[in-house]
ROSE-4610 file (N, C-alpha, C; in Angstrom, 1 decimal, always signed):
// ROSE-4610
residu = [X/X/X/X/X/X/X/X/X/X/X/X/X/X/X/X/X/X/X/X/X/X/X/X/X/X/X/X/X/X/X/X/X/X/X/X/X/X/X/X/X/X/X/X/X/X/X/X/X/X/X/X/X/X/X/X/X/X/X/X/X/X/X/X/X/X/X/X/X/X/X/X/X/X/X/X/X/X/X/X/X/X/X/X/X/X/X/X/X/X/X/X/X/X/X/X/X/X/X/X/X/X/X/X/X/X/X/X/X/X/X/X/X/X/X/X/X/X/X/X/X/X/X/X/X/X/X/X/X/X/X/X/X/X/X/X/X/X/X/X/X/X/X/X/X/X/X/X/X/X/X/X/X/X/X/X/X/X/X/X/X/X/X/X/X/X/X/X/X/X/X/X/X/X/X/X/X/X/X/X/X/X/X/X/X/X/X/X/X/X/X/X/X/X/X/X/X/X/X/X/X/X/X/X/X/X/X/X/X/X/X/X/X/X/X/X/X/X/X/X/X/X/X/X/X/X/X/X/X/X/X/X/X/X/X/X/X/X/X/X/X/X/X/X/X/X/X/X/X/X/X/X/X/X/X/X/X/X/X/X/X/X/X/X/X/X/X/X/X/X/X/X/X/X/X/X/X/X/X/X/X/X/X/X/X/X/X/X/X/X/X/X/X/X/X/X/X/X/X/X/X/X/X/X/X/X/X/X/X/X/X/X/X/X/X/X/X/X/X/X/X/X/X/X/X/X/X/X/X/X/X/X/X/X/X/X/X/X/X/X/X/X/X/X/X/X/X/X/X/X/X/X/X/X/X/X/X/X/X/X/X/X/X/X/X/X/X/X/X/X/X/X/X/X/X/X/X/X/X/X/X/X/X/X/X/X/X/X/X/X/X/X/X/X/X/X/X/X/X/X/X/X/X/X/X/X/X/X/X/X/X/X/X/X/X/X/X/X/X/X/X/X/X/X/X/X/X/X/X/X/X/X/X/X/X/X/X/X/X/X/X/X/X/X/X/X/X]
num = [1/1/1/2/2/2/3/3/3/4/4/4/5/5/5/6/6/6/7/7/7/8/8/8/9/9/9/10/10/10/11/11/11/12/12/12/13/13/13/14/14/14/15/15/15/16/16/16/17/17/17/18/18/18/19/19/19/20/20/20/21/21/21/22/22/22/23/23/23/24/24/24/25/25/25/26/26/26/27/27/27/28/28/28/29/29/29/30/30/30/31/31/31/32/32/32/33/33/33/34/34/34/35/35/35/36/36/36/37/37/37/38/38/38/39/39/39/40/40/40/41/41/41/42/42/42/43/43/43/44/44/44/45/45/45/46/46/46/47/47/47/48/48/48/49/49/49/50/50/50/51/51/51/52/52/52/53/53/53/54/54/54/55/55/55/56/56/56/57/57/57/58/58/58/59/59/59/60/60/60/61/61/61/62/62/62/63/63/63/64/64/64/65/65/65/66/66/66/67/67/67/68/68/68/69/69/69/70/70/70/71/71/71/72/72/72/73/73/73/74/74/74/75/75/75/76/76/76/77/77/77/78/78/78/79/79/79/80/80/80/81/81/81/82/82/82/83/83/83/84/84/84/85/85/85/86/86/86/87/87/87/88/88/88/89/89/89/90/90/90/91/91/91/92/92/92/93/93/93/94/94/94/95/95/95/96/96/96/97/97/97/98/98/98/99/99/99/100/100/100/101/101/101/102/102/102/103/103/103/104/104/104/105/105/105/106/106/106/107/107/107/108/108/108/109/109/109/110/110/110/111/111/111/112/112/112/113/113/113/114/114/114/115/115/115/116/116/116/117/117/117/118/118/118/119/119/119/120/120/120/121/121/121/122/122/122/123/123/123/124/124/124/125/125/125/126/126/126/127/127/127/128/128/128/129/129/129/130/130/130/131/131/131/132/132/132/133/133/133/134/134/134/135/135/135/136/136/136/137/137/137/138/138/138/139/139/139/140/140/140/141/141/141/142/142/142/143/143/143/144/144/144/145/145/145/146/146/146/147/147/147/148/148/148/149/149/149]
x = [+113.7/+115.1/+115.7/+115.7/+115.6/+115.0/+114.0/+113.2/+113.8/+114.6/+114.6/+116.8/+117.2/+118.9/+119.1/+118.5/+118.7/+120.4/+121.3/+122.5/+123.2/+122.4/+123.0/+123.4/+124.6/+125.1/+124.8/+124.4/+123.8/+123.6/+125.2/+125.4/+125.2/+124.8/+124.1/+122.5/+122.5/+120.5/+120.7/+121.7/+121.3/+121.9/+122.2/+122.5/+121.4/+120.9/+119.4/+118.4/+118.4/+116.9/+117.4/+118.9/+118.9/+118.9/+119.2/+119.1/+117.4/+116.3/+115.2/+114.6/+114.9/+114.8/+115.1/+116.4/+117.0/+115.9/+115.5/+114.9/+113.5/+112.9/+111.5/+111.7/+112.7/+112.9/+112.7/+112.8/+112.9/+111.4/+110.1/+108.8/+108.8/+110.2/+109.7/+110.4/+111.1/+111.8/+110.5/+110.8/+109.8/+110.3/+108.7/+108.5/+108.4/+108.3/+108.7/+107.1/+106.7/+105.7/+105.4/+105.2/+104.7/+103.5/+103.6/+101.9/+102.3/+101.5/+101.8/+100.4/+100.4/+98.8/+99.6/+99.0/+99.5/+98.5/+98.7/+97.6/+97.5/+96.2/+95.7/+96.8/+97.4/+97.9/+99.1/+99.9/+101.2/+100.6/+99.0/+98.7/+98.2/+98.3/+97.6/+98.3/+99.7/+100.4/+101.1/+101.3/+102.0/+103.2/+104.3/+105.7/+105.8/+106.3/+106.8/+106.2/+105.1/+103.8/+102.7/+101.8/+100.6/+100.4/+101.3/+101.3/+102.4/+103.6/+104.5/+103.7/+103.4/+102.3/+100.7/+100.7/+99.5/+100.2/+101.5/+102.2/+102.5/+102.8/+103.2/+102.1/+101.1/+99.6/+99.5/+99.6/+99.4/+100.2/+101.2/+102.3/+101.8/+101.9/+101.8/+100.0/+99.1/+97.8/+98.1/+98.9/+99.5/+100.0/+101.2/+101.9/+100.3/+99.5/+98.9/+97.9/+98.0/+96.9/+97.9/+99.1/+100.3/+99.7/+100.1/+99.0/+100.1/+101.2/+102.0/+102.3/+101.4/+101.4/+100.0/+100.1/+98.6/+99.1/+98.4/+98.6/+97.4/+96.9/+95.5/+95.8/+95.0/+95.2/+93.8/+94.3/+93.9/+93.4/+92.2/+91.7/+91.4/+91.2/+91.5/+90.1/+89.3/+87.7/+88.1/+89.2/+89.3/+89.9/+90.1/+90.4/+91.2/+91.8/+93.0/+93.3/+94.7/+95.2/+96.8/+96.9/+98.3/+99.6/+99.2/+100.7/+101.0/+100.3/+101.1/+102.4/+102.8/+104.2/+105.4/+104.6/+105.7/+105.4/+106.1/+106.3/+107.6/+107.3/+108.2/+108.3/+109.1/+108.7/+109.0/+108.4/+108.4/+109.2/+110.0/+110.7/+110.6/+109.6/+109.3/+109.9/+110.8/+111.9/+111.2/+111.9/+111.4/+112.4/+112.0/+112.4/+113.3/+114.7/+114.9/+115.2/+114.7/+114.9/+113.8/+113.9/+112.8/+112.5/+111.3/+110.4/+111.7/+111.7/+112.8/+112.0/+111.7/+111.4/+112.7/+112.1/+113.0/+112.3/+112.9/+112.6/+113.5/+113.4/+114.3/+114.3/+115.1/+114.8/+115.9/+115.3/+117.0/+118.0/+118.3/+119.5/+119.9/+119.3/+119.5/+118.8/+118.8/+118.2/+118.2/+116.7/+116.8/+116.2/+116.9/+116.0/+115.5/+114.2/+114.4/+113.7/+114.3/+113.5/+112.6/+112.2/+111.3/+110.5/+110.3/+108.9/+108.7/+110.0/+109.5/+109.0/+109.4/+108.9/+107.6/+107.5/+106.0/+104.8/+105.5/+104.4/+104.3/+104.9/+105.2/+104.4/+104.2/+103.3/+102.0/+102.0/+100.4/+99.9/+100.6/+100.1/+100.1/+100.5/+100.6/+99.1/+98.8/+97.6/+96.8/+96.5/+95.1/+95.0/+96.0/+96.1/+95.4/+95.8/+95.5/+94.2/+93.7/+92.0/+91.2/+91.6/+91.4/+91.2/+92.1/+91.9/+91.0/+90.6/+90.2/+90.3/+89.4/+90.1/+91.0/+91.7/+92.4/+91.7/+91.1/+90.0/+89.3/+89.2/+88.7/+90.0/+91.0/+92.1/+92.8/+92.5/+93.0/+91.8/+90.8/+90.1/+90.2/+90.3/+90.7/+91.8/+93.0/+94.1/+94.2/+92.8/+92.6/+91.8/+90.7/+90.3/+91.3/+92.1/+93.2/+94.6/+94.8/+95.4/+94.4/+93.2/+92.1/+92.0/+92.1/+91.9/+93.5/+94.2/+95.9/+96.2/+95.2/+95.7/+94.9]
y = [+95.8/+95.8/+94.4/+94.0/+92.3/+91.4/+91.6/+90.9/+90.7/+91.8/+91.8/+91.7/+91.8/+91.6/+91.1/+90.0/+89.4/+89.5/+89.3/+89.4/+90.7/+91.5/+93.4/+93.7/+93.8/+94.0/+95.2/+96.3/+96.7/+98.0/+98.1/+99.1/+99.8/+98.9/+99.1/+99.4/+99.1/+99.2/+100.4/+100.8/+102.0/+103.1/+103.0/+103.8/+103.8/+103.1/+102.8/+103.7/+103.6/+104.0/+105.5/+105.8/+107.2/+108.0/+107.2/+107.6/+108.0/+106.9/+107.5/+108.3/+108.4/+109.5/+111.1/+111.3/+112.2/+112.8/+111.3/+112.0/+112.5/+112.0/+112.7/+113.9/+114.7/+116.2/+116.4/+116.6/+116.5/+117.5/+116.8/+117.3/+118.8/+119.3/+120.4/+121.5/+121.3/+122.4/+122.9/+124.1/+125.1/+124.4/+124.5/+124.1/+122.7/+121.4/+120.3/+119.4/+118.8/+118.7/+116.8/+116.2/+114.4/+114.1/+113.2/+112.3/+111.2/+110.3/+109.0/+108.3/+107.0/+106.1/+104.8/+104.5/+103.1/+102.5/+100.8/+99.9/+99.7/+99.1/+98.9/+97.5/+97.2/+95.8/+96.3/+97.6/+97.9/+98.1/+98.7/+99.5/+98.0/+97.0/+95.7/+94.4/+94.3/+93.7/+94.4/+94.0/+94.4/+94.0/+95.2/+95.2/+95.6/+95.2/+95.1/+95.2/+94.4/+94.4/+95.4/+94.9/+96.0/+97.2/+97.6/+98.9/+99.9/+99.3/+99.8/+100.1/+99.1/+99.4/+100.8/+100.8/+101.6/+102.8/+103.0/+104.7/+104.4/+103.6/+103.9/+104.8/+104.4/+104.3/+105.7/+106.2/+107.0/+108.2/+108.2/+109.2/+109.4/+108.7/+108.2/+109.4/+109.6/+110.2/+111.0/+111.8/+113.4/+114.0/+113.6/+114.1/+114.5/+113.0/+113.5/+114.7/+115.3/+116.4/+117.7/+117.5/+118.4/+119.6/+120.6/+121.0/+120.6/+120.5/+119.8/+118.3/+117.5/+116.4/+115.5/+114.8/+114.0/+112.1/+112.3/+110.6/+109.9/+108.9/+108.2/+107.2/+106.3/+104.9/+104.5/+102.8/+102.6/+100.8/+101.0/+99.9/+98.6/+97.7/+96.1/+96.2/+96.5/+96.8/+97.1/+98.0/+98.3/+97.2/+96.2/+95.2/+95.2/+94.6/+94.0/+96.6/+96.3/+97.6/+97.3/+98.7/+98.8/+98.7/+99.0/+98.8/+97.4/+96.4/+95.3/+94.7/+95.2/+95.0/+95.6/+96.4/+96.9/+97.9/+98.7/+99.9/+100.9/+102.1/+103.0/+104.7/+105.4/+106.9/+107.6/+108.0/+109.5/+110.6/+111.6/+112.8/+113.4/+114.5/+115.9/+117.0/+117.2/+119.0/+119.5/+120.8/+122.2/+122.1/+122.8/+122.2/+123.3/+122.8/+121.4/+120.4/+120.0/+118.6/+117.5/+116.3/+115.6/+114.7/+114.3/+113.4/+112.2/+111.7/+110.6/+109.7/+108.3/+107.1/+106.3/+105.9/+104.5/+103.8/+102.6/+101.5/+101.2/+100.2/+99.9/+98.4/+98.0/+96.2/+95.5/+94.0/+93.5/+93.7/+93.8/+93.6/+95.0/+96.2/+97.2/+98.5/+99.8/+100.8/+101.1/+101.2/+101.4/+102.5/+103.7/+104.9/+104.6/+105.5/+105.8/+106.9/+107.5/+108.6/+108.2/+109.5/+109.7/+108.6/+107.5/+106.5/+105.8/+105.2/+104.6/+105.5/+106.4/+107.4/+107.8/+108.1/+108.3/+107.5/+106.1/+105.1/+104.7/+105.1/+104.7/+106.0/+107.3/+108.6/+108.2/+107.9/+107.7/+106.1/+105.3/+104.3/+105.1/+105.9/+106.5/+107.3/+107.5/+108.8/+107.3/+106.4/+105.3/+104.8/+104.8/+104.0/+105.4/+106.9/+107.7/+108.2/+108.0/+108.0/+107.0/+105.7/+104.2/+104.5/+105.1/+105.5/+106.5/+106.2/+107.2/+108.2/+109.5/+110.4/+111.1/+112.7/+113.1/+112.5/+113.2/+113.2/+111.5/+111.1/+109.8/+108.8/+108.8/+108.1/+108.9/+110.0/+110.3/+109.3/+109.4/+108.6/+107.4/+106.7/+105.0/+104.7/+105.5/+105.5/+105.6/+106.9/+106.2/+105.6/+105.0/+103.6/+102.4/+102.2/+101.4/+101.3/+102.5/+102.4/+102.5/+102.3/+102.1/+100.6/+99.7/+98.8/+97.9/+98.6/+97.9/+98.3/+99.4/+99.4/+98.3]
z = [+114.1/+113.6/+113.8/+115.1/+115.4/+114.6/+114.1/+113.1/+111.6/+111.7/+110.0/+110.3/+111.1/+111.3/+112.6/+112.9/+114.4/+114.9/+114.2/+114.8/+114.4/+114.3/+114.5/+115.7/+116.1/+116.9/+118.1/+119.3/+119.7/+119.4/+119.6/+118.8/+117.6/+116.5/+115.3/+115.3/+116.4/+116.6/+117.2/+118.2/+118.5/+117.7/+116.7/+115.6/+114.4/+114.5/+113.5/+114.1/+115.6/+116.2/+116.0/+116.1/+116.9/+115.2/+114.1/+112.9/+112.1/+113.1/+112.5/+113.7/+114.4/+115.1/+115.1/+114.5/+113.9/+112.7/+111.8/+110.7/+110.9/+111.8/+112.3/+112.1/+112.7/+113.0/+111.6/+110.7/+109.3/+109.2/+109.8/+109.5/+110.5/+111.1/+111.8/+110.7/+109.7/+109.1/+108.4/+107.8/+106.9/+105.4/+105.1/+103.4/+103.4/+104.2/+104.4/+104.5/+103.4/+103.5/+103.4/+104.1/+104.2/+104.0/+102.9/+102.9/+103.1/+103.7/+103.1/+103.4/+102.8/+103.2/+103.7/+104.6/+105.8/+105.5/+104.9/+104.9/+106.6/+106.9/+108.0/+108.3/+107.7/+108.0/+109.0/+108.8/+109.6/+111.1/+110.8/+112.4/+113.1/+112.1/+113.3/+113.6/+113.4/+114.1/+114.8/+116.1/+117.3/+117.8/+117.0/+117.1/+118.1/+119.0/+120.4/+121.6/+121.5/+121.8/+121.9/+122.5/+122.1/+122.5/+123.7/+124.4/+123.7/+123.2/+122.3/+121.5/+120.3/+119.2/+119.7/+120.7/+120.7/+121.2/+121.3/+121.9/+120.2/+119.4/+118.2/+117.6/+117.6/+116.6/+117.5/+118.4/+119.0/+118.5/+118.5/+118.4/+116.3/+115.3/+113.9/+114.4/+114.9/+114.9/+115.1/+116.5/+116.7/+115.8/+115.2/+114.1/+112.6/+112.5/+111.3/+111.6/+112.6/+113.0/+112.5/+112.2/+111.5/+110.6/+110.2/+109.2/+107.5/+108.0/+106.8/+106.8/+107.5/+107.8/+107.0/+106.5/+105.5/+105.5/+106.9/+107.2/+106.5/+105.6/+105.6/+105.7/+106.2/+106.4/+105.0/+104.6/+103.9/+104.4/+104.7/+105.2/+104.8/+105.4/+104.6/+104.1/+104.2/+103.4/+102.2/+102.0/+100.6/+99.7/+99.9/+99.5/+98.7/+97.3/+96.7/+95.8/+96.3/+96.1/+95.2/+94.6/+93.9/+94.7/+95.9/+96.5/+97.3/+97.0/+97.6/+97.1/+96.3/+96.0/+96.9/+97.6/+98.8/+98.7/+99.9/+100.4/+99.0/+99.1/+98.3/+98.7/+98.8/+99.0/+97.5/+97.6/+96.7/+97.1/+96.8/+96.8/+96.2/+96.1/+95.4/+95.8/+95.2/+95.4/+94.6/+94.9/+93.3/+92.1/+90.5/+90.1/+90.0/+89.5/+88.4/+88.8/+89.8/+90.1/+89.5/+89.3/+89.0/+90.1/+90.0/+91.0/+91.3/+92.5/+92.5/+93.5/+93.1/+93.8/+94.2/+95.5/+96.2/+96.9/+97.1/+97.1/+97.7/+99.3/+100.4/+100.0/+99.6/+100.0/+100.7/+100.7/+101.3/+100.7/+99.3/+98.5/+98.6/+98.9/+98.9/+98.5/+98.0/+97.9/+96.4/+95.7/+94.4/+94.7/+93.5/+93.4/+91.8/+91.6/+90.3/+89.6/+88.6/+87.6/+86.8/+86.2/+84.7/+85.1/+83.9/+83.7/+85.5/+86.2/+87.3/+88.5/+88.6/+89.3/+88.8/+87.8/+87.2/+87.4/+87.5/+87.5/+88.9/+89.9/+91.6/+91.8/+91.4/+91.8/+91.2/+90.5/+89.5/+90.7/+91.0/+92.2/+93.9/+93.7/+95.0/+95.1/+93.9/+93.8/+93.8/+93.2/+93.6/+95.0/+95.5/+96.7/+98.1/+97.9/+98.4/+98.0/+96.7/+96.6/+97.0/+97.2/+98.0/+99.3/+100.2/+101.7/+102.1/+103.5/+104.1/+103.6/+104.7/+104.6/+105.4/+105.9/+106.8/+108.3/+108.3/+109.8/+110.3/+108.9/+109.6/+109.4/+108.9/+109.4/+110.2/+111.1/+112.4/+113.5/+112.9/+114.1/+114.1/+112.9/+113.0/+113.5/+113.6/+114.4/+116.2/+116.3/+117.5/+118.3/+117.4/+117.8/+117.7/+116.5/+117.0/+118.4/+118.3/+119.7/+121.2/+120.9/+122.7/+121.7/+121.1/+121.0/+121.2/+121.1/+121.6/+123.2/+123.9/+124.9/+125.9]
């Protein structure tokens, strides 16, 4: 958070942390289902050093043993991929709602429908047939954190 707003006042950081914190709980409601694929690139720089980084990588492997939880990591072996253009989430409700994409950036938060959502789910599905699978990106995760500690 330092990194990306070095003069956020402290108070603002602890309103940030206690904000994604809050949304974790999110994966304990009923019906509440998370996928996501992590390039190997987030699990190998070490944000706040490497023992931070390895209770991270550590805690990110508990959760994916979830049974509504589908963590894969997506290894640098797999070489040139659809999502280096950034990070994005997906939001699937029931319908009638439609698929809704966003996109965090500095200038701010883009959502979007129909075709861009379409085309951010249909990249989400290459990048998750590209990765691992469940069980073995639970294990590369913790070979990565005995290799951070």
């Amino acid at each position: 958070m330092r990194a990306d707003d070095p003069g956020a006042p402290k108070q603002q950081i602890k309103r940030w942390v206690n904000l994604r914190m809050t949304r974790q709980k999110i994966l304990n409601q009923d019906g509440v289902r998370f996928s996501a694929v992590l390039d190997e690139a987030v699990l190998r720089r070490p944000i706040g050093g490497n023992l931070v980084m390895a209770e991270q990588v550590a805690h990110v492997a508990s959760v994916a043993t979830r049974e509504n939880v589908d963590i894969r990591v997506l290894p640098f072996w797999s070489g040139a991929h659809c999502g280096s253009a950034g990070a994005f989430t997906l939001i699937v409700m029931p319908n009638p709602f439609p698929l809704v994409a966003h996109i965090e950036s500095p200038a701010g938060a883009l959502f979007a429908e129909s075709v861009g959502a379409d085309d951010l789910a249909d990249r989400y599905d290459r990048l998750y047939e590209g990765s691992l699978g469940l069980d073995e990106s639970i294990d590369f995760l913790r070979r990565v954190e005995q290799e951070l500690r």
